[in-house]
Structures are given as structure tokens and as C-alpha cells.
C-alpha positions as CSV (number, residue, x, y, z in Angstrom):
1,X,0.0,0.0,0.0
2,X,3.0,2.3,-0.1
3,X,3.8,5.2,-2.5
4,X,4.9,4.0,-5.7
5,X,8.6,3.7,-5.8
6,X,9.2,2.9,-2.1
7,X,10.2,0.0,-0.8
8,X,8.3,-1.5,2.0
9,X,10.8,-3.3,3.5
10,X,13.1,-0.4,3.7
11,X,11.0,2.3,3.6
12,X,10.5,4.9,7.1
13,X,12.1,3.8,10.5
14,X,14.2,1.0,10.3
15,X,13.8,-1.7,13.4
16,X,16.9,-0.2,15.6
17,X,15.0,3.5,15.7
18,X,11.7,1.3,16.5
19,X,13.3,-0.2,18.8
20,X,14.7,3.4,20.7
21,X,11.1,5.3,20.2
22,X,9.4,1.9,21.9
23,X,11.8,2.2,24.2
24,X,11.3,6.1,25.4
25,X,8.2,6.5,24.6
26,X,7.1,3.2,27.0
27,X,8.7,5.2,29.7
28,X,6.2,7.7,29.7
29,X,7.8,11.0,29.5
30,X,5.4,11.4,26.7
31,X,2.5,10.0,28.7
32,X,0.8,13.5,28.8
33,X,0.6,14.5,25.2
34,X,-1.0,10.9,24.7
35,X,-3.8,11.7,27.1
36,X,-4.1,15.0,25.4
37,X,-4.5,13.3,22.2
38,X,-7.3,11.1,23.9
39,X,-9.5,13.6,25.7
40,X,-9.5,15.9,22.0
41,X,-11.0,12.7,20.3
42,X,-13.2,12.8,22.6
43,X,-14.4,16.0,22.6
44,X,-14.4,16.1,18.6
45,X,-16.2,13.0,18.2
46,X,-18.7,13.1,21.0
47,X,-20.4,9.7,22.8
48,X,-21.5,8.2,19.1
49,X,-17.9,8.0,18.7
50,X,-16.2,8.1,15.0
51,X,-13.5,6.8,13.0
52,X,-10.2,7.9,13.4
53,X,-6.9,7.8,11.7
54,X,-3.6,8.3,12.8
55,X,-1.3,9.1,9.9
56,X,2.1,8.4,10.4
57,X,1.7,6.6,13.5
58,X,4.9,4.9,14.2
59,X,5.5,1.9,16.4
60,X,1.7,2.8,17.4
61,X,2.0,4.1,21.1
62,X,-0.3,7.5,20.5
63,X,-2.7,5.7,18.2
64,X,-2.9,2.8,21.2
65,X,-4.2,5.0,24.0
66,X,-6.2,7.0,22.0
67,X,-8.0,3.7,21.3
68,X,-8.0,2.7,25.1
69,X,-9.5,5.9,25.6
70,X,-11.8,5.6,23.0
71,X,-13.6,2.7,22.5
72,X,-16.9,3.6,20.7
73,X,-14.0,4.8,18.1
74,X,-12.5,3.0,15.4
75,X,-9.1,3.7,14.9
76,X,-7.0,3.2,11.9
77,X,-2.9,3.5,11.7
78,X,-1.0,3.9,9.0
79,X,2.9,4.3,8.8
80,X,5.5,3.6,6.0
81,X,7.4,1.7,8.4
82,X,7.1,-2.3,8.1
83,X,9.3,-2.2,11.3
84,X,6.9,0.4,13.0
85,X,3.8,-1.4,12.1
86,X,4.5,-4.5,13.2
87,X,5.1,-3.3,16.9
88,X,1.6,-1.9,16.2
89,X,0.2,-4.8,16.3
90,X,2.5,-6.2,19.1
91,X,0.7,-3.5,21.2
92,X,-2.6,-3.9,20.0
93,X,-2.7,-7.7,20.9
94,X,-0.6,-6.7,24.4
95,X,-3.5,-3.8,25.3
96,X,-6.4,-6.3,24.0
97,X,-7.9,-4.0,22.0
98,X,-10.4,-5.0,18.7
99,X,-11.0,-1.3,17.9
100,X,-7.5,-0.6,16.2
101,X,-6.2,-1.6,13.4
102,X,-3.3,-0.8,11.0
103,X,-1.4,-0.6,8.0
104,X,2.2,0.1,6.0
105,X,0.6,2.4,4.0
106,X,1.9,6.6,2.8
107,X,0.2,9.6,4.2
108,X,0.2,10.6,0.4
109,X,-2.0,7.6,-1.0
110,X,-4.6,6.9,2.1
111,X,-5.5,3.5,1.5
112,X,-9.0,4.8,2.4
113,X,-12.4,5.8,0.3
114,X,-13.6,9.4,0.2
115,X,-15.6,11.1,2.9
116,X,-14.7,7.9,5.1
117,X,-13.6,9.4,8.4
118,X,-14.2,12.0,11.3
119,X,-10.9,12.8,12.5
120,X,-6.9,12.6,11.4
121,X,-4.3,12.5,13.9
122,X,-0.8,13.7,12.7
123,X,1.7,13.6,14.9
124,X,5.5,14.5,14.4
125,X,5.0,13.3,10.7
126,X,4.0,15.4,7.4
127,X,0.8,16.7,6.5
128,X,-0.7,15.4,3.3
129,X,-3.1,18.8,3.0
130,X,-5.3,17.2,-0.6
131,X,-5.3,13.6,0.3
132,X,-6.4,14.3,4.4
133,X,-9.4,16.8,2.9
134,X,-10.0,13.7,0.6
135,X,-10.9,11.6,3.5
136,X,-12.2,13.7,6.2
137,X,-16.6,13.9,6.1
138,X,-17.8,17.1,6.3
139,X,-16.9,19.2,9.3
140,X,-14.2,16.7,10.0
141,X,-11.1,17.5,11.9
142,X,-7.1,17.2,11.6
143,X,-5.2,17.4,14.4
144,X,-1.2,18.0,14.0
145,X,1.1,18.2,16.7
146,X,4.3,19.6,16.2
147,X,7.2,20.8,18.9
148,X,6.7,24.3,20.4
149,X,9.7,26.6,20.4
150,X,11.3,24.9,23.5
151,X,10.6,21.4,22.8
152,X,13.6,19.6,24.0
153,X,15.9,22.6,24.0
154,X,18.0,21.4,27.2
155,X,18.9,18.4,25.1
156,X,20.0,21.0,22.1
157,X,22.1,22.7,24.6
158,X,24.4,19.7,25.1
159,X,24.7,19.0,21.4
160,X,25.2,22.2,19.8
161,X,27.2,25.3,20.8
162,X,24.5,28.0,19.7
163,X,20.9,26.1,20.9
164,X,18.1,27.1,18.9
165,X,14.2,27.3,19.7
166,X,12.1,25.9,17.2
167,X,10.2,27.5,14.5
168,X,7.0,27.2,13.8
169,X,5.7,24.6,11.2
170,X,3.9,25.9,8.2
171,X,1.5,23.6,6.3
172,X,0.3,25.6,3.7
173,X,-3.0,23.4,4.2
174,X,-5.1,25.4,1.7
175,X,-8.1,23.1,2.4
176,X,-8.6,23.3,6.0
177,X,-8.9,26.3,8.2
178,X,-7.1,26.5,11.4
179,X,-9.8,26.0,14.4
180,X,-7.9,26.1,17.7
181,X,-3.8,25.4,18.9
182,X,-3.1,24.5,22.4
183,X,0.3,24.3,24.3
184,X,1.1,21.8,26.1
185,X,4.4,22.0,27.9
186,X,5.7,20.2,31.0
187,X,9.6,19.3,32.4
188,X,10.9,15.6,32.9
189,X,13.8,13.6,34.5
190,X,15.8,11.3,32.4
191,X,17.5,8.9,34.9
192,X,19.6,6.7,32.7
193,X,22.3,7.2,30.1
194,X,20.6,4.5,28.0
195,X,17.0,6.5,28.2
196,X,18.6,9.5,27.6
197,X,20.2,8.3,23.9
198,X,16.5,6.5,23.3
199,X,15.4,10.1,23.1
200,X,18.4,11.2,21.1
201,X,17.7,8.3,18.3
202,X,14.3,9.5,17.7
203,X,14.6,12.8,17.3
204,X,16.2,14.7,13.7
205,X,19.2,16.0,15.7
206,X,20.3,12.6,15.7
207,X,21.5,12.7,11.9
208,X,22.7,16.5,12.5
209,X,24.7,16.6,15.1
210,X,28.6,15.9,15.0
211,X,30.2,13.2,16.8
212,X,31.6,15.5,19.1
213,X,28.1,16.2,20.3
214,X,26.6,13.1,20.7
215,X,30.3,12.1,22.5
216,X,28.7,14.9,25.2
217,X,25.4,13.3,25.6
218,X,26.9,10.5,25.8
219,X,29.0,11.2,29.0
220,X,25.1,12.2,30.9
221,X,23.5,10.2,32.9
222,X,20.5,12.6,33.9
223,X,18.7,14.8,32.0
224,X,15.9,17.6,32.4
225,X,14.2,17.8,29.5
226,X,11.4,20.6,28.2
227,X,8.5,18.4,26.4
228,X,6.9,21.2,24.4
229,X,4.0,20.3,21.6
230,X,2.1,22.2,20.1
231,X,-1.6,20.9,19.0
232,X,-3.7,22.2,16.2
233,X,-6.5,21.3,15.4
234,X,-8.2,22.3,11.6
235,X,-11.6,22.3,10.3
236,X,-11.8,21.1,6.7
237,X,-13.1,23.7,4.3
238,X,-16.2,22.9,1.9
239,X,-15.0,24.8,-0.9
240,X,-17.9,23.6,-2.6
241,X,-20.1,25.2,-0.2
242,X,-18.2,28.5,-0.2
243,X,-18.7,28.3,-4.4
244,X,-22.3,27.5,-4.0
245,X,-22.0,31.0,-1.3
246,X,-20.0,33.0,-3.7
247,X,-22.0,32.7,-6.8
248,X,-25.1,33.9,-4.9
249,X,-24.2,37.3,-4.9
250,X,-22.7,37.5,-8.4
């Protein structure tokens, strides 16, 4: 099910950054965000409940506690990671859940029919702006979350010389219409040398950082860390309706 001209076997996180991601996020330093993500569905899909889709949902840890937390839901992952999927299913099976299910599958070729779901759930991945309005019903949401400017900046200070805050993400998604963004940012403890270069191999400093910095992380054995995400949630835009609108006064 994945974009023409990728490889599925080789394709998005390979088993050893699985393996690191499993391994952090399992701690639960991220355990917060995850709850976040849980109570929004909630709120966006009401007591009837809704399907969902988590695009780009890694070794499946978000997409499995929103499921827990939503069980009138039906919940769909899809990653281009064979490696990442496959711990999906590990977890699903683990957490006894029938209300989740997944895929290797591309953001940009939703292996999904038109109009087919109430909510997308993006998280740390890219936005696919045409192909998420091409599956979202009317009035359906997207929810990205991305890092806020001090997402993990303790962690940049040990690596780099001149630490920089983040910038903010720009999706260009000309066919939704940004609803709300909420901040959610808290400190944490990492207690272990091995935890500590989990978090490093899962992020994108990992392949921009020079050995002389990772030598310095290295060398740590506790770490407080800023965990900083910013959640947005976007209302898809009927254009047709705004046409049928438009041509009423002309």
C-alpha cells in the first residue's frame, strides 16, 4: 500500500529506531501528550464515537491510548514503516484492543475511500493537506502536533554550541482552516544514560549533530528535558459550499 517507488521493506524507521522510540516512549515521558490526544478525540467525536486515523503513526503508542480511551472509536494506523507497524500490532494484541487496526501504508495515497472518516491525527509526521481533505466527512477535523519553540531545548544545549528554539511549522493546508492550537508543555527527569540516547535516536538531531556532540550526551546520565508540543486542530473547508455561497451574490 505504499507510494509508488518505495520499498516497504526499507522504507521509514528501520527496526533499531523502532526499537529506541518503543523504548522512550514506553517510559512515559510522553504520557501527557498521549492523554491530550485522547481527551481531544473525545471532545471532537462526542459519545457516538467516530473513526479515526492516525497518519504516520509509528511503532503505534499514541494511536494505542487513544484507542483505550476511546472505545466507541474506530481507529486506523498507518505508517510507512514495516518495522513500526509490526510493533503496532504487538501493542494492540498486548492492550487487547479490537478497535484498532493498522497498516504500511503513505500519508500521500490513504489507502481509504472518500468522505470515510471523522478525525486525522498527525503527529511529528507530514501533513498530506489534498489527500487528508479527501478523506475527512464534512466538518471533519485534523489534528497535527508539532514541537513548540522549546521542545527539548535542554537536550540541544548539550549538542550544539548555539541552541536554537524551534520554529514554527507551516502547512500551507489550503483546504482546511485553522480552528484552535493549544500548548502543552511540562519538564521531565531522564535517569539513565541508556533512556537519555533513546530520546536522542528518535529525534532529527540525531542525523545532524557531530560526533563531538553526541560524544557529550553520551557522558550524561541525567537529564531535564522541556517536552513542548504544540496541538492544532483544523476544520476542513467545503469549498464547494463557499462556491455555491459566492455565486449567490454575483
Amino acid at each position: 500500500l505504499t507510494t509508488a517507488g518505495r520499498n516497504p521493506g526499507k522504507a521509514g524507521d528501520n527496526a533499531e529506531m523502532v526499537r529506541a522510540r518503543t523504548e522512550f516512549l514506553d517510559s512515559g515521558h510522553y504520557r501527557r501528550l498521549a492523554e491530550h490526544l485522547s481527551a481531544l478525540v473525545n471532545d471532537l467525536t462526542g459519545q457516538n464515537g467516530g473513526v479515526v486515523i492516525d497518519s504516520g503513526c509509528g511503532e503505534g503508542y499514541y494511536t494505542t491510548i487513544c484507542a483505550a480511551g476511546n472505545p466507541d472509536c474506530v481507529f486506523y494506523g498507518i505508517d510507512i514503516s514495516k518495522n513500526a507497524v509490526n510493533h503496532c500490532m504487538t501493542r494492540v494484541h498486548q492492550a487487547g484492543l479490537d478497535n484498532c487496526h493498522f497498516a504500511v501504508a503513505s500519508s500521500f495515497e490513504l489507502p481509504f475511500p472518500d468522505k470515510c472518516t471523522d478525525v486525522i491525527i498527525s503527529t511529528f509526521s507530514p501533513v498530506a493537506d489534498k489527500e487528508y481533505a479527501r478523506v475527512l466527512r464534512e466538518n471533519g477535523r485534523l489534528i497535527v502536533v508539532s514541537p513548540s519553540p522549546r521542545h527539548l531545548f535542554e537536550l540541544k544545549t548539550v549538542l550544539y554550541d548555539k541552541p536554537y528554539e524551534n520554529k514554527p511549522n507551516d502547512y500551507a493546508l489550503g483546504s482546511f482552516s485553522s480552528e484552535n492550537e493549544q500548548i502543552l508543555e511540562y519538564t521531565t527527569e531522564i535517569c539513565s544514560q541508556e533512556m537519555i540516547m533513546a530520546l536522542f535516536s528518535m529525534t532529527p538531531y540525531y542525523y545532524k549533530t557531530s560526533a563531538a556532540g553526541a560524544e557529550k550526551l553520551k557522558k550524561l546520565e541525567r537529564l531535564t528535558v522541556t517536552c513542548g508540543f504544540s496541538v492544532q486542530t483544523f476544520k476542513r473547508t467545503d469549498n464547494s459550499s463557499f462556491l455555491r455561497q459566492f455565486l449567490r451574490f454575483i
